[in-house]
C-alpha positions in Angstrom: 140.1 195.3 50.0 139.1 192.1 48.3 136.9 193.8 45.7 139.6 196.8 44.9 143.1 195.5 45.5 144.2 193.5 42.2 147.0 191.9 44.6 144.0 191.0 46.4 141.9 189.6 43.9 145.3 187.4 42.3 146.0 186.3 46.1 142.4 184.9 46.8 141.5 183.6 42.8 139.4 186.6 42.7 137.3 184.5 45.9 136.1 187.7 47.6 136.3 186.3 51.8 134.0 188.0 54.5 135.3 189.6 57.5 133.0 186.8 59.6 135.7 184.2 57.8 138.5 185.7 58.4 137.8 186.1 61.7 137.0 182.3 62.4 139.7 181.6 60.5 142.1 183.7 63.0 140.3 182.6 66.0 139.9 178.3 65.1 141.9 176.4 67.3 143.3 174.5 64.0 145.5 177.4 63.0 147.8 177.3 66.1 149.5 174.1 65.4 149.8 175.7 61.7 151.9 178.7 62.4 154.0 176.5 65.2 154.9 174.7 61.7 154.9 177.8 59.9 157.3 179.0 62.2 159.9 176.2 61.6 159.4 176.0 58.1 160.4 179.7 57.5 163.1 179.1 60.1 164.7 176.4 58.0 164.0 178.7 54.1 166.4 181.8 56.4 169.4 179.5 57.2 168.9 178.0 53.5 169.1 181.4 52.0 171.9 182.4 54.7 169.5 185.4 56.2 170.4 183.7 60.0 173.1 181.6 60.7 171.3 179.8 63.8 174.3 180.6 66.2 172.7 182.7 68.2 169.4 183.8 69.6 168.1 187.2 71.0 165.5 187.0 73.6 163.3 189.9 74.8 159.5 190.5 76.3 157.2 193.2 75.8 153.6 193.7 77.6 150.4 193.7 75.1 147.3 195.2 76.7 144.3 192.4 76.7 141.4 192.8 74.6 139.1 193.1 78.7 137.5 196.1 80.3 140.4 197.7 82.7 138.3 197.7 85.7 137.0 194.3 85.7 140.0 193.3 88.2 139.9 190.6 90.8 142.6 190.5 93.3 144.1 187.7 95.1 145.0 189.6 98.2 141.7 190.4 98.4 140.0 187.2 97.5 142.3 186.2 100.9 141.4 188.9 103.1 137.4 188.5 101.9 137.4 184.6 101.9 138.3 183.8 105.7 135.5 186.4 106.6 133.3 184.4 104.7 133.5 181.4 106.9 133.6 183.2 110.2 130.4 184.8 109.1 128.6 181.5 108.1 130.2 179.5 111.3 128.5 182.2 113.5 125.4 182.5 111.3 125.1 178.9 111.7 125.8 178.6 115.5 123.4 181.8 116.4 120.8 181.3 114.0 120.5 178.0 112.9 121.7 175.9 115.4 119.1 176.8 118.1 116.0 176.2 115.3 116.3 172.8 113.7 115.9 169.2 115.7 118.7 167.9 113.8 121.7 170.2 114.7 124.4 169.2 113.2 127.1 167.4 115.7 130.4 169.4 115.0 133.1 171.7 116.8 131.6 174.8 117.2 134.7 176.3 115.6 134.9 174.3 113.0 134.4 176.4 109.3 132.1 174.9 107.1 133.1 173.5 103.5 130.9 174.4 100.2 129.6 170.9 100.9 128.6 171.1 104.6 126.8 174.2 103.4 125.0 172.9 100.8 124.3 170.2 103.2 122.8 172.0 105.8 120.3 173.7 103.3 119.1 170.3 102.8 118.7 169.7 106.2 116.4 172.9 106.2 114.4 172.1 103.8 113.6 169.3 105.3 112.8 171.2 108.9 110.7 173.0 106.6 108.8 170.1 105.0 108.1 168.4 108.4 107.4 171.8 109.7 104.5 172.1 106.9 103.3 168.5 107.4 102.6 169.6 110.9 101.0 172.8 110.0 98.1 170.7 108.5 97.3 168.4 111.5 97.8 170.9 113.9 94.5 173.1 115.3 95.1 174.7 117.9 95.5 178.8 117.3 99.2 178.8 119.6 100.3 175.8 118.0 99.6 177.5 114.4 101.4 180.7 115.3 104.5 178.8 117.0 104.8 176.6 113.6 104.5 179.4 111.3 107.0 181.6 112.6 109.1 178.8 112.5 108.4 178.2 108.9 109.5 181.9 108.4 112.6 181.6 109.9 113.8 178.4 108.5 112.8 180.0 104.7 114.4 182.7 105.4 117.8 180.5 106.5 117.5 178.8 103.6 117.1 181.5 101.3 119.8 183.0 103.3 122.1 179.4 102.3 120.8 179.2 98.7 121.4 182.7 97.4 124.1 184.1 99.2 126.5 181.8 101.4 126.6 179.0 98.3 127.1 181.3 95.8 129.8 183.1 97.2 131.7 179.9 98.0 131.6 179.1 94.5 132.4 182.1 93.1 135.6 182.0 95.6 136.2 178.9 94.4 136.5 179.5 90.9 138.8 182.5 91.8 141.3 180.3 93.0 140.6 177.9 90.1 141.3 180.9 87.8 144.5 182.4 89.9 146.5 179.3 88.6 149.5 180.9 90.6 148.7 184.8 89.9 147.7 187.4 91.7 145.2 189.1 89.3 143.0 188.4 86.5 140.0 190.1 84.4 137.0 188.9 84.5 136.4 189.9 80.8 139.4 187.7 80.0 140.4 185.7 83.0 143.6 184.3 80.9 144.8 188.3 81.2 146.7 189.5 84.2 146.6 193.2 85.4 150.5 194.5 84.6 152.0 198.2 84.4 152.5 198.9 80.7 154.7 201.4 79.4 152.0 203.4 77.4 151.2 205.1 81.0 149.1 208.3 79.6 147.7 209.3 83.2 151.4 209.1 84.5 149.7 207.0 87.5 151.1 203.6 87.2 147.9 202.2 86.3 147.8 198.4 86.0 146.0 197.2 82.8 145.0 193.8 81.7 147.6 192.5 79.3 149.8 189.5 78.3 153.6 189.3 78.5 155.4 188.5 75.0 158.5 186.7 74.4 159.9 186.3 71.7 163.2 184.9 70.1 165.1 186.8 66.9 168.0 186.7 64.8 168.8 189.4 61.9 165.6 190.9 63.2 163.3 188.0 62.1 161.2 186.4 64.8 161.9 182.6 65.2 159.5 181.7 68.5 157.1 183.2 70.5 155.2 182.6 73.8 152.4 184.1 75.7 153.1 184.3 79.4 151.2 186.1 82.5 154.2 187.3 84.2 154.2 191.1 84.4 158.1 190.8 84.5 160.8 188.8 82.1 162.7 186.7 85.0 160.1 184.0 85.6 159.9 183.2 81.2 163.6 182.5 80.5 163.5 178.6 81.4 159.6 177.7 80.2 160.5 179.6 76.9 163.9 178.1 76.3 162.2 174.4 77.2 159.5 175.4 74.5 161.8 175.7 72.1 161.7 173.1 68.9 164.9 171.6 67.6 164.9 173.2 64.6 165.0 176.9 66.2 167.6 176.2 68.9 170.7 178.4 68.1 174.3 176.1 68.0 175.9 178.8 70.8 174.3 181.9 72.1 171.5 183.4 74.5 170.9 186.8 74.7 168.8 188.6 76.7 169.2 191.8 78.9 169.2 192.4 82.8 165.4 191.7 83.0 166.7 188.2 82.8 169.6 188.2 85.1 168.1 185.9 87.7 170.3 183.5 89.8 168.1 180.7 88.7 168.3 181.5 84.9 172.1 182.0 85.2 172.4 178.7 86.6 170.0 177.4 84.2 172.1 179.0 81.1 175.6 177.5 83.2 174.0 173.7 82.8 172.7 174.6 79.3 174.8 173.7 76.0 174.7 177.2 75.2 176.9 180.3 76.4 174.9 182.8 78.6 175.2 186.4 78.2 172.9 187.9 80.4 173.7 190.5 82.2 172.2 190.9 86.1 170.5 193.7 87.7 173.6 195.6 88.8 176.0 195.3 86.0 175.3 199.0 84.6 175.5 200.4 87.9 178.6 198.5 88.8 180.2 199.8 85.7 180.1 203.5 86.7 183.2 205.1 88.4 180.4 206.6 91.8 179.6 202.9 92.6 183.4 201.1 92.5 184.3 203.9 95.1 181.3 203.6 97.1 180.5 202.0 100.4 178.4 199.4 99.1 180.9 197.8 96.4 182.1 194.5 98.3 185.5 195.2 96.7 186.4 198.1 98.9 185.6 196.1 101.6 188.2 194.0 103.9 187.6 189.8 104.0 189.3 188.1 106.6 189.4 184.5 105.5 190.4 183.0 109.0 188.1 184.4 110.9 185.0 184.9 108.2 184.7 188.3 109.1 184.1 191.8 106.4 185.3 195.5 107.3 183.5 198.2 106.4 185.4 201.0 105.1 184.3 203.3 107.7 185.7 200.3 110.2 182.7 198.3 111.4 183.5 195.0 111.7 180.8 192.1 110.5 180.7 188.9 111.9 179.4 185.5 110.2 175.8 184.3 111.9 174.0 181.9 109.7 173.1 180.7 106.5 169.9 181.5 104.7 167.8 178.9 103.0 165.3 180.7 100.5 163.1 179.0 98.1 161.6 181.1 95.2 158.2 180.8 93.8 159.5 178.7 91.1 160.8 176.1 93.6 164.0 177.4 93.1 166.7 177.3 96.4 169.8 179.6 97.1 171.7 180.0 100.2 172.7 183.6 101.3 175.6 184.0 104.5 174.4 186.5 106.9 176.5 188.7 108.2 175.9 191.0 111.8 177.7 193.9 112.6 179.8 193.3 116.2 179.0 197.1 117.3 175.6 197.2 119.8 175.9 201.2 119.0 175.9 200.9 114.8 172.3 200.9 114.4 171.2 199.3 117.4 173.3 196.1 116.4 170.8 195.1 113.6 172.8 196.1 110.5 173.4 193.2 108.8 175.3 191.8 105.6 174.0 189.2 103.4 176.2 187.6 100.5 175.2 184.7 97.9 178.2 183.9 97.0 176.8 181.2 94.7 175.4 184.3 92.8 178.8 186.4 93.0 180.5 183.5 91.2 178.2 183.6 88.3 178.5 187.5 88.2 182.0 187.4 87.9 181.5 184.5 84.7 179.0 187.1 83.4 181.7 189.9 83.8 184.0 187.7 82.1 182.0 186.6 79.3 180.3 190.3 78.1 184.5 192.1 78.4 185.5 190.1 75.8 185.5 191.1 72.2 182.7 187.8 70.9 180.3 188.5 73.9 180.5 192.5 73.9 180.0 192.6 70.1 177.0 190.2 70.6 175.3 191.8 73.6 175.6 195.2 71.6 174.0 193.8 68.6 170.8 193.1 70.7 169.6 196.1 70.8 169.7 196.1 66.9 168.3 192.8 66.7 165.5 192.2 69.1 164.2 195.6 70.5 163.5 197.0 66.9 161.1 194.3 66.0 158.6 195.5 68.9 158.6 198.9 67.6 158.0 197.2 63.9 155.3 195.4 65.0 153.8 198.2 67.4 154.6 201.4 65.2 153.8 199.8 62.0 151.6 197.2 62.3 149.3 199.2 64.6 149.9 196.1 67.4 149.2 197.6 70.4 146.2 195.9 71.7 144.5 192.2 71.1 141.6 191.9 69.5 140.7 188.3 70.8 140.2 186.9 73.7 141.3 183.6 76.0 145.5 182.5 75.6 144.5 180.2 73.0 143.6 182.9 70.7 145.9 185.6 72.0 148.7 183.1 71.0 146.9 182.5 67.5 147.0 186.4 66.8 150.6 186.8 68.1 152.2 184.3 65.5 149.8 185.7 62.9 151.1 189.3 63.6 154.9 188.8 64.2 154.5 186.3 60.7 153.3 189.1 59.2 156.1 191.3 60.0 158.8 188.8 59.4 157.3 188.2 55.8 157.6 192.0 55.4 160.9 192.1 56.5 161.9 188.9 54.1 159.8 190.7 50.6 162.5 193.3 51.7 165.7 191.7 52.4 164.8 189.2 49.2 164.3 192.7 46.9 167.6 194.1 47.8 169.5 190.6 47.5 168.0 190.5 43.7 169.5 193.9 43.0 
């Protein structure tokens, strides 16, 4: 492109740049602290030339598969199910096979698992069984003697052998499994910053999980203001972290958007404490909104509360009584209290229905309810889906973005402000044409 492209050849002073350059270039850890300014400078040129207004913000994720192989998957679950059996095989291996053969057993609970270190330990110790085991070998002349200490020598190589290639190594390769988890349940071994998530470009139809990353990104008028990289296969768990990440210059004055993906009680009380308005809607709002559900059984409004006695009717008349109170604590260290409720009749599914009611959560519904009927937050909320959910198929459609070509979150971060740049400076040649006519 370089050698035919005049815009090209004007763009780089006629410099023609190998692909091997452009590549470090994209890859160098130097650039990523360049397009976080880059970022805010072009931030601060759109509210200059009135292209945002900096009121509001539009947030929304999307999955990008991970430049790994898709079957190079390791699994916590199974890292815990293989792990424990681990131990009970080197604790029994130890206590039937080693145990009985050196002088020096090692004085512990017979029960006891052994660490990486106490394994590494006891090879040690074998080896030297096995050097006093040779040093008797040459003083020793009688032909019984010989035999005895040789077979021994057999066994304890083949214990140590046993130690050295296969118990150590597969405590450290547990080991740094955990290391690499960092509080997921998956990761590829090609990339081991990549988590396995179900994308949306499912071909087979199977729900296949695919290495990938999970986008966020912040807009307004369509242009992308911030992004992060996060390895969450779903949006609730990003709201807070990306808001935090946010610079000064980027924050809106008023508004966060973002759909029901984000509708967490956590982020709705986060949003409540925030300076800015919330409008977010939460996993049953459509549903709620249809005519089916607000005359169904399971809508709490067309059930009966009696205040005195802390009791709710069921429309068919089942009465529910109040038990306890439920402490929960999310992954993210999060706590919310739901009131359980039990049904009084021993013959309504063997007495084990049950009710359960945040009502710390139904409060902030109703605020949400409240916030997206008026005429501000419905017009806002509608204009999402005009502002943020385009700019994915932009970048995917257009820009042929479906699939990293790097490697590490580091550099997937690199090529994510590189690509949504790009667009954004598409979209800004564009908007800057029709403006001059």
């Amino acid at each position: 492109m370089m050698q035919e492209n005049l815009a090209m050849h004007w763009l780089t002073g006629q410099t023609v740049i190998t692909y091997r350059t452009i590549n470090r270039f994209r890859a160098s850890e130097s650039i990523k602290g360049i397009t976080r300014e880059l970022y805010c400078t072009f931030s601060i040129r759109l509210k200059q030339e009135k292209l945002i207004e900096g009121q509001s913000l539009f947030i929304d994720g999307t999955k990008i598969e991970a430049n790994a192989n898709k079957y190079t998957f390791v699994w916590k679950k199974a890292v815990d199910r293989f792990y424990p059996r681990l131990k009970q095989k080197e604790l029994e291996y130890y206590n039937q096979e080693i145990a009985p053969l050196i002088d020096q057993a090692v004085e512990r609970d017979t029960n006891q698992e052994f660490s990486k270190e106490e394994i590494t330990e006891l090879q040690h110790l074998l080896e030297e069984e096995l050097q006093n085991v040779e040093d008797d070998l040459t003083s020793a002349n009688e032909k019984e003697t010989l035999s005895r200490l040789k077979k021994k020598r057999r066994s304890l190589k083949k214990h140590r052998n046993r130690l050295k290639n296969d118990f150590i190594p597969r405590e450290q390769k547990y080991e740094n499994y955990y290391e690499t988890f960092d509080d997921r349940n998956s990761f590829s071994k090609t990339d081991k910053d990549a988590t396995f998530m179900r994308m949306k470009d499912d071909h087979m139809m199977n729900g296949q999980l695919k290495p990938g990353y999970n986008i966020q990104i912040a807009t307004e008028n369509q242009f992308v203001l911030h992004t992060q990289i996060y390895p969450n296969p779903t949006d609730t768990k990003t709201l807070i972290p990306f808001l935090d990440s946010l610079p000064e210059v980027i924050k809106p004055s008023d508004y966060i958007v973002a759909d029901a993906g984000y509708g967490s009680q956590e982020n709705l009380d986060f949003l409540d404490q925030s300076p800015w308005t919330g409008l977010v809607k939460y996993g049953m709002y459509e549903k709620e909104q249809k005519k089916k559900y607000k005359k169904s059984d399971k809508n709490l409004e067309n059930w009966t509360y009696d205040e005195e006695q802390d009791t709710y009717t069921h429309p068919d008349g089942t009465l529910y009584a109040h038990g306890y109170i439920r402490r929960q604590k999310t992954s993210t260290g999060y706590i919310k209290f739901s009131h359980v409720y039990h049904s009084t009749d021993p013959t309504y599914r063997n007495g084990k229905k049950t009710l359960w009611i945040n009502y710390a959560y139904e409060e902030q519904k109703l605020k949400i309810k409240e916030k997206l009927s008026s005429e501000k937050g419905a017009k806002l909320y509608g204009q999402r889906k005009i502002d943020v959910e385009p700019t994915f198929g932009q970048v995917k459609a257009n820009l042929g973005f479906t699939r990293f070509s790097v490697r590490g979150k580091s550099k997937v971060e690199t090529e994510t402000n590189l690509i949504f740049m790009a667009n954004n400076l598409k979209k800004y040649n564009k908007r800057s044409k029709v403006n001059e006519r």
